[in-house]
NUTI-663049 format. One line per field, with one value per residue (C-alpha): x, z, y; residue number from 1. Coordinates in Angstrom, 2 decimals, padded with zeros to 5 digits. Layout:
east (X_...)
up (Z_...)
north (Y_...)
resi (NUM_...)
***
This chain:
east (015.22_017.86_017.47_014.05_014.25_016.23_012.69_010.55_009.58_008.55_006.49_004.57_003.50_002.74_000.44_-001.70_-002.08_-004.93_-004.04_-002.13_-004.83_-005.19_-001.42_-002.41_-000.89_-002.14_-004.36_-006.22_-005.90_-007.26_-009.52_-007.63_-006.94_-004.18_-002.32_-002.44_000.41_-001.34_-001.82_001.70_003.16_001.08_002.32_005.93_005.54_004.01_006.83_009.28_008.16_007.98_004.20_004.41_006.66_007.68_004.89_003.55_001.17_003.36_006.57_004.05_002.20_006.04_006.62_002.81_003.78_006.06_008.19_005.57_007.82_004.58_003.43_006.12_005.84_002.32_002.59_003.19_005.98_007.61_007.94_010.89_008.22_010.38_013.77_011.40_009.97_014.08_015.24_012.22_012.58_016.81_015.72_013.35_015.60_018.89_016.71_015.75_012.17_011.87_008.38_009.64_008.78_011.07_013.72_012.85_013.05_016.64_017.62_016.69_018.82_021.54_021.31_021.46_025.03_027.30_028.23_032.13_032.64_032.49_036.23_035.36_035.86_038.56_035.71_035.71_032.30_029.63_026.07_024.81_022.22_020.87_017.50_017.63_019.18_016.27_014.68_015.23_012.93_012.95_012.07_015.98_017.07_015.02_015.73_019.86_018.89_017.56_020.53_023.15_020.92_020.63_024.10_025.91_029.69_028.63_028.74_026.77_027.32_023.87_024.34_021.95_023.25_021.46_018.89_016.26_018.18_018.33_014.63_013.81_016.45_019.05_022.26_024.41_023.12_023.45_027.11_028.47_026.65_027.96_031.40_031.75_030.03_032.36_035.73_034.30_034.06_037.68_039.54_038.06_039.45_036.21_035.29_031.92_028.59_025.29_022.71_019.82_017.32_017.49_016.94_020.66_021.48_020.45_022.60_025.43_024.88_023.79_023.45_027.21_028.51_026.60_027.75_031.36_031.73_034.13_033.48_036.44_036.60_036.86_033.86_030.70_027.24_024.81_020.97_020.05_017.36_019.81_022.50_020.16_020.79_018.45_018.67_016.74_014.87_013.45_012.15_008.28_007.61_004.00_002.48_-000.02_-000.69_001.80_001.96_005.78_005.40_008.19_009.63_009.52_013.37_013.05_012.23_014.94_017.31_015.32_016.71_013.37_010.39_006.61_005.44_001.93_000.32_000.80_-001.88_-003.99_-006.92_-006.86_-003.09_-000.94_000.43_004.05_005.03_008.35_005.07_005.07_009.08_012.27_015.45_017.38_015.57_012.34_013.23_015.20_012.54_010.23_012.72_013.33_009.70_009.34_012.28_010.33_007.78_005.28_001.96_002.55_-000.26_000.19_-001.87_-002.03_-000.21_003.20_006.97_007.12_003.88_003.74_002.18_004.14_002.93_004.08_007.82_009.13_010.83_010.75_006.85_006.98_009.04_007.50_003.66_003.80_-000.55_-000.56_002.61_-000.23_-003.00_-001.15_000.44_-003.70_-004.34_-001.29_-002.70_-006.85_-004.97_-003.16_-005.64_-008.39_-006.20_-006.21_-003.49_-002.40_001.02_003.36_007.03_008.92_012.18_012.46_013.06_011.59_008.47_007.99_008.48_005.88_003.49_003.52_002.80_-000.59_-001.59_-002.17_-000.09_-003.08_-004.78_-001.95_001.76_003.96_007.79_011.36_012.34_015.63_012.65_011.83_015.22_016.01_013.39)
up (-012.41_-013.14_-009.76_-010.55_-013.88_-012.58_-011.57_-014.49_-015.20_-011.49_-011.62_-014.63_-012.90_-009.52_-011.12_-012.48_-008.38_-005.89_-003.36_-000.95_000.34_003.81_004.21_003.35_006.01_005.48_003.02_005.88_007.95_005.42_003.38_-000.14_-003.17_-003.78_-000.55_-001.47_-002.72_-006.45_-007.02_-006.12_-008.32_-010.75_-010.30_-010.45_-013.18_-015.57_-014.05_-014.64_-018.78_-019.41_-019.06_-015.68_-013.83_-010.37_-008.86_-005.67_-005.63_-006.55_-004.25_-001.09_-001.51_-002.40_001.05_003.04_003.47_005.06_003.00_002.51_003.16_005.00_001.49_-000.05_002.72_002.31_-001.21_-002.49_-004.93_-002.29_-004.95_-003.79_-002.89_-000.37_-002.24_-004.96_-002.56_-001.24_-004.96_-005.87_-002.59_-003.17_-007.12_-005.59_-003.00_-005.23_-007.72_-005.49_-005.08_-001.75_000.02_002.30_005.35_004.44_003.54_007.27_008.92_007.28_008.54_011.94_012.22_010.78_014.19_016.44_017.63_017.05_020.80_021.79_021.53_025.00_027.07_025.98_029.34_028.94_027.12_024.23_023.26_022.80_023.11_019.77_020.69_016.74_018.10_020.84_019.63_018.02_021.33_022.47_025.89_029.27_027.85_026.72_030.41_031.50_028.58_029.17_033.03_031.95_030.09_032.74_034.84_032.64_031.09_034.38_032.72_029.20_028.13_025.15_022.30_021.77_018.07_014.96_012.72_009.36_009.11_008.86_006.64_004.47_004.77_003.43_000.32_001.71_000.52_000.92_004.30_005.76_004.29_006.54_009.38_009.01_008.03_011.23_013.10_011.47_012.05_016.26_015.91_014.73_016.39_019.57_019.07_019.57_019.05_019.61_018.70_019.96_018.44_020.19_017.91_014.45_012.44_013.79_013.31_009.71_008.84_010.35_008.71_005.09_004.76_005.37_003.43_000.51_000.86_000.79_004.16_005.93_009.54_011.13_009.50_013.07_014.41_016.22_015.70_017.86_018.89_022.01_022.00_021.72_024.39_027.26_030.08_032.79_036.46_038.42_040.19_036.65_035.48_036.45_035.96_035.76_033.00_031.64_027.70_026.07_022.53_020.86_018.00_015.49_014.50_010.96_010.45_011.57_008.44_006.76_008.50_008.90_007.59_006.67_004.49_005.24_003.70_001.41_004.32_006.56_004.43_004.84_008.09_010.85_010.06_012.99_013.20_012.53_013.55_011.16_007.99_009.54_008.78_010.66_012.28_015.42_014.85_015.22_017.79_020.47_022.02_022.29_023.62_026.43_027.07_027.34_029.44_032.09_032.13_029.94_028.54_024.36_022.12_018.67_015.48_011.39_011.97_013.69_012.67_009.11_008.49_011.26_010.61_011.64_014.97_012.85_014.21_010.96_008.00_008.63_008.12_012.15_011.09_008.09_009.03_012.36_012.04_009.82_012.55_015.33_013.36_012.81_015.90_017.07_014.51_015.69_019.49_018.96_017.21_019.85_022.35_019.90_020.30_024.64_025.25_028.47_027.48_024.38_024.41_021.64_019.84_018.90_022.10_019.39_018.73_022.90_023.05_020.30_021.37_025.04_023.65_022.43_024.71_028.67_030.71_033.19_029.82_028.87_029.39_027.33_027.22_025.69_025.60_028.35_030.55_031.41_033.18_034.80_037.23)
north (005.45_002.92_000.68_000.19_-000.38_-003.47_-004.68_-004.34_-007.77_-008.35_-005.18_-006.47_-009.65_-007.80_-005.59_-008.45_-009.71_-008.45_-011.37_-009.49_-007.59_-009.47_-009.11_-004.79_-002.91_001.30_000.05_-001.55_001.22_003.77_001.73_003.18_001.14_003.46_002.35_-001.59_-003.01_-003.78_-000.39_000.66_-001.92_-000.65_003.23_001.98_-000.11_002.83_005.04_002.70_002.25_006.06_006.14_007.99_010.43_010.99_013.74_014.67_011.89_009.73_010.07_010.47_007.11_005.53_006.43_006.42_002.69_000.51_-001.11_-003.61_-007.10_-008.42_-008.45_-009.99_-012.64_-013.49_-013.74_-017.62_-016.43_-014.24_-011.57_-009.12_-006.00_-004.90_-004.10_-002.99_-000.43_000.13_001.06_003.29_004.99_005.64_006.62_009.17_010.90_010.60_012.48_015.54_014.17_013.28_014.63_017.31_014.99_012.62_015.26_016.34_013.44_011.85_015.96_014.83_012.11_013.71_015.89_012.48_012.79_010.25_009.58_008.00_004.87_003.35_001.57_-001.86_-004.93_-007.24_-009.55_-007.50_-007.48_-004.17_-003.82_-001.50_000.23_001.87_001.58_002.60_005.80_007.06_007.16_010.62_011.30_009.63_006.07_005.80_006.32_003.35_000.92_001.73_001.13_-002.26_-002.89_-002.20_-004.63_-007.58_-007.00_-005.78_-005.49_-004.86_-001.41_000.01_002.32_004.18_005.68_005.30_002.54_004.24_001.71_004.57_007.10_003.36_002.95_006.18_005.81_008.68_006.13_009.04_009.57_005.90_005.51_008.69_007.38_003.81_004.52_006.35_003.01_000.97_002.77_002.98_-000.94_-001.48_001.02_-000.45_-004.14_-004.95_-008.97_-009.37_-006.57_-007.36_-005.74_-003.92_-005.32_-007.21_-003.80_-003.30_-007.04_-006.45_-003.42_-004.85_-008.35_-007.39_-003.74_-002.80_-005.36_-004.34_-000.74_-002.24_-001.18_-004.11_-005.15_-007.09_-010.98_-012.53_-009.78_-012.04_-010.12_-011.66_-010.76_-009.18_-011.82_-014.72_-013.39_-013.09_-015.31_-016.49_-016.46_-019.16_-016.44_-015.58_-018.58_-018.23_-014.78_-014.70_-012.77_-014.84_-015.75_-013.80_-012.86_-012.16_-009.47_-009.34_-006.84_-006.08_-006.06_-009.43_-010.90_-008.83_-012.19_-014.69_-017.94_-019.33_-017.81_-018.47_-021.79_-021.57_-023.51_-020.29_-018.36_-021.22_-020.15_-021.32_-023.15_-022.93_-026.94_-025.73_-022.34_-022.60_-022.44_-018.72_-017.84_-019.96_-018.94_-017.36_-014.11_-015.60_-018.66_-017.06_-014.93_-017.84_-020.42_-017.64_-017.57_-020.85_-021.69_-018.87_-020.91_-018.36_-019.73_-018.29_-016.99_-018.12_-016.65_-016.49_-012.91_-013.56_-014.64_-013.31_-012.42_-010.22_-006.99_-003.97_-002.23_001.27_001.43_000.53_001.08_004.89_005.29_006.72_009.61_010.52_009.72_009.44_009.33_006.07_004.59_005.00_003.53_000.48_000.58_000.40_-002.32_-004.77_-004.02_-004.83_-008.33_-008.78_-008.27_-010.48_-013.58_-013.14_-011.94_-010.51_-009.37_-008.29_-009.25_-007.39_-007.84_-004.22_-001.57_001.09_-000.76_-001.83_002.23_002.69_000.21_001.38_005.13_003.82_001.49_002.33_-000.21_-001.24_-002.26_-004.53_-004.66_-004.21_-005.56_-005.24_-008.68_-007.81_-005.90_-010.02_-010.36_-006.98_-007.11)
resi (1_2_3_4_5_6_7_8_9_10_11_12_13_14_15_16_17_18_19_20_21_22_23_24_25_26_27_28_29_30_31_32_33_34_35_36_37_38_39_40_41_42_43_44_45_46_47_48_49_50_51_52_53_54_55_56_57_58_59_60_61_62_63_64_65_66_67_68_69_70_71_72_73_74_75_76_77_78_79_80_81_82_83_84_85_86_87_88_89_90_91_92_93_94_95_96_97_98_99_100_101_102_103_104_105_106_107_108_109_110_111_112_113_114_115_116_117_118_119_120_121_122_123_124_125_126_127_128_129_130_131_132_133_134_135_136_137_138_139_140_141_142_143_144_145_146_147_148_149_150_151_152_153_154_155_156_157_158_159_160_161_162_163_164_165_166_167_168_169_170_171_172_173_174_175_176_177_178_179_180_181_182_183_184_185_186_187_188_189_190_191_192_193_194_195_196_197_198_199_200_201_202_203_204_205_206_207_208_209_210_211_212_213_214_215_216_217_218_219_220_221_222_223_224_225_226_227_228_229_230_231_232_233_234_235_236_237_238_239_240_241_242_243_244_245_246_247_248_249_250_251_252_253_254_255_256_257_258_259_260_261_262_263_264_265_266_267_268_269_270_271_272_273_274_275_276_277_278_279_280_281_282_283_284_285_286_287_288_289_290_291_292_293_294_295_296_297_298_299_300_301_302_303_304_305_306_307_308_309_310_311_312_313_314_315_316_317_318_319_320_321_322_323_324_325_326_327_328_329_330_331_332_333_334_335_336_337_338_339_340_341_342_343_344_345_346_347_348_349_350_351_352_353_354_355_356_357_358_359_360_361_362_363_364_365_366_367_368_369_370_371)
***
């Protein structure tokens, strides 16, 4: 277990701490002290000391979670739960130990083809689409339609980036999928990547550099949420109090971490308290320049609680990705909302499975502008 071994003196403190309990994601959901993030310190810690080992038990609550980073938010000491969770999970499957759902699931992306890179414009510049890849049924036809609206000469390259083969701990995995990413970025000349969502923004940013894995020096990655332009027949599209969700990944490259005063109820003076930067900013200022009346609560920027599209948990258990996915909506529809804008295409596609649309819309942020 040597990358979690790495972690043993942050284990030993974290298993001493019950105060992430309203920041509990499936342990919420299933009411299970075994599915809070204490107790899985706790089980890591004794495995990673020799008083434990690696059993059934074991690997399936490692991975009957997200990766638990609205933890590490919440927390005061922003304790690193997340890559914690990351290096037990790559220990695990490097080992052979994997729960056979997992094993499944990284199996069934391996089987995602690895489409052509598209003839890039004379501007250069590609729209990644690693989310959007895992979308595999007639809501991938409409999203690309939305696309080709919003970004009329832009073409994109849907292919999975690894982010979920990384989620799950399959390193061997993600590096042949991103190698082959990489080598369609250079041979294409391309100059500028905009990524679908930030889950690809973050392998592309800090995931393929720490595989060694070297984008062009002079290459521009940029958020979909960020590159969106708007047309003056756009500006007042009425949809009432909105609510943005983040996406998980979001936090992953955020510039900012949640302040102590976020925690605090009832604090919402400065929305930067709840997590800062581009990733979190963009989507709002887009909002606000259409004119849209936002929703603000305790449970948003970087203390947003996942909606179940992330970090692999709706491959592997695809009945906890629902429940949360159920969770996220009855807060959402608690603070009067009568809309959700998302950053993520996979979690608008999640989200939209769960919730009837004459109940309460649901939108990819580019959905705003194609209309």
């Amino acid at each position: 277990m040597a990358r979690l071994n790495k972690y043993e003196k942050e284990l030993y403190e974290l298993r001493f701490s019950p105060m992430c309990k309203p920041a509990g994601e499936v342990a919420n959901l299933t009411n299970l002290e075994s599915h809070t993030t204490r107790a899985r310190m706790i089980m890591l810690w004794r495995i990673c000391r020799g008083f434990a080992e690696w059993g059934p038990r074991e690997t399936e609550l490692l991975f009957q979670s997200t990766l638990d980073s609205i933890s590490e938010a919440f927390d005061v000491f922003h304790y690193p739960v997340s890559q914690i969770m990351l290096e037990a999970r790559a220990d695990v499957w490097e080992a052979g130990l994997a729960p056979q759902n997992v094993v499944s699931a990284v199996d069934d992306i391996r089987d995602i083809p690895m489409r052509d890179f598209p003839e890039l414009s004379h501007e250069k510049t590609v729209i990644l689409g690693g989310e959007l890849a895992h979308i595999q049924d007639n809501r991938l036809s409409e999203m690309l339609g939305t696309l080709q609206k919003t970004f009329s000469n832009t073409p994109v390259w849907v292919t999975p980036a690894g982010s979920n083969e990384y989620y799950l701990g399959a390193l061997d995995r993600v590096r042949e999928r991103a190698e082959r990413v990489v080598e369609g970025i250079i041979k294409s000349g391309a100059k500028k990547v905009i990524a679908d969502s930030p889950e690809t923004a973050w392998m592309l940013q800090k995931i393929y550099p720490k595989l060694e894995l070297n984008l062009p020096d002079n290459l521009e990655i940029a958020l979909l949420s960020e590159s969106l332009e708007i047309k003056s027949s756009q500006v007042k599209k009425n949809l009432g109090r909105v609510f943005v969700h983040d996406s998980r990944s979001a936090y992953l490259i955020a510039d900012g971490l949640p302040s102590h005063l976020a925690i605090l109820p009832g604090h919402l003076d400065n929305v930067d308290d709840f997590g800062s930067g581009t990733v979190y900013d963009a989507p709002r200022q887009l909002l606000e320049a259409m004119g849209c009346e936002r929703l603000s609560g305790t449970w948003m920027r970087a203390l947003a609680k996942s909606c179940g599209a992330d970090d692999g948990l709706w491959l592997t258990y695809p009945n906890f990705a629902r429940g949360l996915g159920d969770q996220r909506l009855n807060y959402i529809k608690g603070l009067g909302a009568e809309a959700v804008v998302c950053d993520s295409p996979l979690c608008a596609a999640h989200l939209r499975g769960i919730l009837p649309k004459e109940e309460m819309p649901v939108f990819w942020l580019p959905e705003l502008l194609s209309e």
